[in-house]
C-alpha positions in Angstrom: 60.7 116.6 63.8 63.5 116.9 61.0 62.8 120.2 60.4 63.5 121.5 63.9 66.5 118.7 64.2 70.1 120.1 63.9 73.0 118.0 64.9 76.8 119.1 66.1 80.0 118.2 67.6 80.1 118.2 71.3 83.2 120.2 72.4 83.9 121.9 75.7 81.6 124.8 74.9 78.6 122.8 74.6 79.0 120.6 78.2 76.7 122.3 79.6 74.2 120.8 76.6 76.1 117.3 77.1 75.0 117.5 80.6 71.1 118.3 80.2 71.0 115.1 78.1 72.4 112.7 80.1 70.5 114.1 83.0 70.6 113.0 86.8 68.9 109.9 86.9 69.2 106.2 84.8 72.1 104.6 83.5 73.1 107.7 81.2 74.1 110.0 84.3 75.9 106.9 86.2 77.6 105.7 82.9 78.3 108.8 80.8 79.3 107.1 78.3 82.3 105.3 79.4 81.8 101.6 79.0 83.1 101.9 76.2 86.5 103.7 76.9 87.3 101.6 79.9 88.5 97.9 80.9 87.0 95.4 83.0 85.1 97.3 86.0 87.0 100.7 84.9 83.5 102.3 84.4 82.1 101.9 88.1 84.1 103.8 89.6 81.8 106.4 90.2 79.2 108.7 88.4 80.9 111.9 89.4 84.6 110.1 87.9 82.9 108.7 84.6 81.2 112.5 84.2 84.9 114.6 84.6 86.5 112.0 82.1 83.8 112.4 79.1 84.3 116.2 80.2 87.9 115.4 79.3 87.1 113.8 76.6 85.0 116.2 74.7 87.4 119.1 75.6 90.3 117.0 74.2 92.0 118.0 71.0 93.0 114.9 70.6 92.1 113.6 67.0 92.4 110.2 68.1 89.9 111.0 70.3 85.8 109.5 70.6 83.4 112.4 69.4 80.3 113.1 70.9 77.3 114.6 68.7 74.2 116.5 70.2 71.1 116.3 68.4 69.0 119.8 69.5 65.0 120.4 68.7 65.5 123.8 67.9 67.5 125.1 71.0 66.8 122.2 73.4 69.6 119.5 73.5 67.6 116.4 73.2 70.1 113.7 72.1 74.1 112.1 72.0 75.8 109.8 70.1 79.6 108.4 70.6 82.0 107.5 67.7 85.2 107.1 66.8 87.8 104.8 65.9 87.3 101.4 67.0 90.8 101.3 67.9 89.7 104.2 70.6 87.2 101.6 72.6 89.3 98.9 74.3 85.5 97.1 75.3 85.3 96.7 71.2 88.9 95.4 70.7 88.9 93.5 73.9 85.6 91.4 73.1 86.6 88.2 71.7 83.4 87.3 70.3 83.3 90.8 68.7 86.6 90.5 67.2 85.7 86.7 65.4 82.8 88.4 64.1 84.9 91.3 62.6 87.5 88.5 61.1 85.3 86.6 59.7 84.0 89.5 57.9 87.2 90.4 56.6 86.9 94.1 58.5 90.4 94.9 59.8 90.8 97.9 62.4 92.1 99.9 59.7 89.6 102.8 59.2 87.4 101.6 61.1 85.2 103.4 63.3 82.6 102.6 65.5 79.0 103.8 66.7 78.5 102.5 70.2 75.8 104.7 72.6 72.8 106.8 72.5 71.4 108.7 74.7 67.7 110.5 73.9 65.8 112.3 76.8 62.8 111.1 78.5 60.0 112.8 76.4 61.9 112.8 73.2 61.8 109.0 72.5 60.6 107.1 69.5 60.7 110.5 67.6 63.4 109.9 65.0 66.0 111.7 67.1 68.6 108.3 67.4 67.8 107.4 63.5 69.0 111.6 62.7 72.2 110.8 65.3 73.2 108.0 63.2 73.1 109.2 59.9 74.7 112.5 61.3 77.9 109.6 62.6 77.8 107.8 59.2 78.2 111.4 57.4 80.8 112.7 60.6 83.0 109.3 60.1 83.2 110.0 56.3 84.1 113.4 56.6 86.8 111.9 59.0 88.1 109.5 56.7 86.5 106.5 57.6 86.2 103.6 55.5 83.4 101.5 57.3 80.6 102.4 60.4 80.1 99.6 62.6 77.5 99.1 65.7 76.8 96.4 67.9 72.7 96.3 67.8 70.4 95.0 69.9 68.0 92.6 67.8 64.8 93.8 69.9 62.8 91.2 67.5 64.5 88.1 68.6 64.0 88.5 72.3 61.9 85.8 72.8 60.5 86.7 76.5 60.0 90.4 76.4 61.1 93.5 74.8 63.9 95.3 76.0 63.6 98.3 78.1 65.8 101.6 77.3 68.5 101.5 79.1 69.1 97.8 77.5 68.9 99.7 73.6 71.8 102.2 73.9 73.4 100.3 71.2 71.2 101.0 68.8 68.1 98.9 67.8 68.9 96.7 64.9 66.2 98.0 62.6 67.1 101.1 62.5 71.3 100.4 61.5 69.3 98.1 58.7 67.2 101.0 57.5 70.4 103.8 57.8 72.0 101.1 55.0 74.3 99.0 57.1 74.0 95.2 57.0 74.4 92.4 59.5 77.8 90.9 59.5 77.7 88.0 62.1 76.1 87.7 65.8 77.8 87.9 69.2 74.6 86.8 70.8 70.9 85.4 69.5 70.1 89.4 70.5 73.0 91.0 69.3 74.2 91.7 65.4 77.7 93.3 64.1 76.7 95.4 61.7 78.6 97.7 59.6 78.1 99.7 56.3 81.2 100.6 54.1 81.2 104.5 53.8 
């Protein structure tokens, strides 16, 4: 698939590509990638609210801003990935257990940024396209001026009852931040591992 795999920038002329990936059904089209951006319940407000503010978002100039990348198998937009500062999520800075994990590693806000959803169509799954959106966010961070990548991953291997379905692996699976050269730096959960690499 690598060869057909390009990956860029989301900006206001490609939200009609944003939109065809996070379709019209599952968490991605009720969520649109807000969690992340928002406080407390901030997020539920509505799909059609949580849609026209990452619509803002990717328009913004803003360089404080999250950035959106779309991965595209030739032509079709098959994939997303949000980043930025970790200063720009308040659901990073605002999670306690998150934030002893980061102290303890010694990994201060300052350039900082942070990896926190995917989004991969229906039909496009378990192709490589998340593992190419990461390393295209590692190489986007850098270029940014970055000084560590960090993710919150789901451990899939230590769920003892079951594996975990997709809309529970938007993080990011651990394995894959592990093989993309980022190491585990503490746990928030039995299931979930801080991770960061130093770019």
């Amino acid at each position: 698939m690598g060869d057909h795999l390009r990956i860029v920038r989301a900006d206001a002329g490609r939200w009609d590509d944003v939109t065809t990936v996070f379709g019209t059904r599952g968490d991605p089209s009720w969520c649109w990638c807000q969690y992340f951006l928002t406080t407390g319940r901030g997020y539920e407000k509505s799909a059609q609210h949580n849609r026209e503010a990452l619509r803002r978002e990717v328009a913004s100039d803003d360089p404080e801003r999250s950035v959106g990348l779309i991965a595209y198998l030739d032509d079709d937009p098959v994939g997303w990935v949000q980043l930025g500062p970790r200063g720009r999520f308040p659901r990073v800075t605002g999670s306690r257990g998150q934030q002893a994990v980061l102290a303890d590693a010694g990994l201060d806000a300052e350039g900082a940024w942070r990896v926190t959803c995917f989004v991969v169509r229906v039909g496009h799954r378990r192709q490589g396209v998340a593992t190419a959106l990461l390393d295209a966010a590692v190489e986007h961070a850098r270029a940014d001026g970055a000084r560590v990548v960090e993710g919150h991953a789901v451990d899939d291997a230590a769920r003892a009852s079951r594996r975990a379905g997709g809309s529970e692996l938007y993080p990011g699976v651990l394995s894959m931040f592990l093989a993309a050269g980022f190491h585990e730096v503490g746990r928030t959960s039995a299931t979930r591992a801080v991770v960061a690499r130093t770019v």
